[in-house]
N, C-alpha and C positions, 0 to 999 in steps of 0.2 A: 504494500500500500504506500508505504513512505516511497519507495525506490520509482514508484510510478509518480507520484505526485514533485519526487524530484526531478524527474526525467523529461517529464512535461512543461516543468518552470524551467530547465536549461534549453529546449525546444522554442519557448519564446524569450527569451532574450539569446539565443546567438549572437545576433549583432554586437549585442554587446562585451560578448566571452570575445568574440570574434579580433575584434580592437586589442585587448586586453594581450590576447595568444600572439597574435601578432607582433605587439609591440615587445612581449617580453624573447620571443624569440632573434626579432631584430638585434635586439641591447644584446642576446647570449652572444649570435653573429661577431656582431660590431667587437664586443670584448675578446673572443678568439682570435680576430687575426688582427689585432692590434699583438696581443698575445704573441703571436706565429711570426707578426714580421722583425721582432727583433732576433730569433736564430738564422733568420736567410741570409747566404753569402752576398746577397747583392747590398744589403742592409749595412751587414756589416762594413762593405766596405767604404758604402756611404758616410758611415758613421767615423771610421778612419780621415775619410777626406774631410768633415767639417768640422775634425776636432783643429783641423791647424786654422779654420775659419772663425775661430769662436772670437776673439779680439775684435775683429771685423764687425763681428754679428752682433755684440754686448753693444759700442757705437751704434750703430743702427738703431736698437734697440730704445737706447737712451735717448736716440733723436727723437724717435717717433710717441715714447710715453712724456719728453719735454713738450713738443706740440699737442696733442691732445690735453695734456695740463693745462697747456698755455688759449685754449682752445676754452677748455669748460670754465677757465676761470673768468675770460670776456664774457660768454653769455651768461652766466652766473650775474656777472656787474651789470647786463645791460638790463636785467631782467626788475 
């Protein structure tokens, strides 16, 4: 009796389990091969090449969170 009156509440709402299966299988996806690509040799040797790029990239960096600062703090004033 329960097992049928269960069975028939998951029957109308699918849509909504639906969403739910969905998205939580995406997140599994997504967190696997974030997972996977840090042992591939292409990766790693990617990871080789941008260690000598990191000085480089910190500048960059730095440029772009000074304008965005510099950015929020005008419309902050004008507002």
């Amino acid at each position: 009796m329960l097992f049928k009156l269960s069975f028939n509440n998951m029957k109308k709402s699918i849509k909504d389990y639906s969403i739910y299966f969905l998205t939580l299988v995406l997140g599994v996806a997504i967190f696997y091969m974030f997972n996977s690509l840090e042992s591939q040799q292409a990766m790693l040797q990617v990871s080789r090449f941008t260690k000598r790029n990191d000085k480089i990239d910190d500048i960059y960096v730095r440029i772009c969170i000074s304008i965005c600062s510099s950015y929020i703090r005008i419309t902050n004033c004008i507002c």
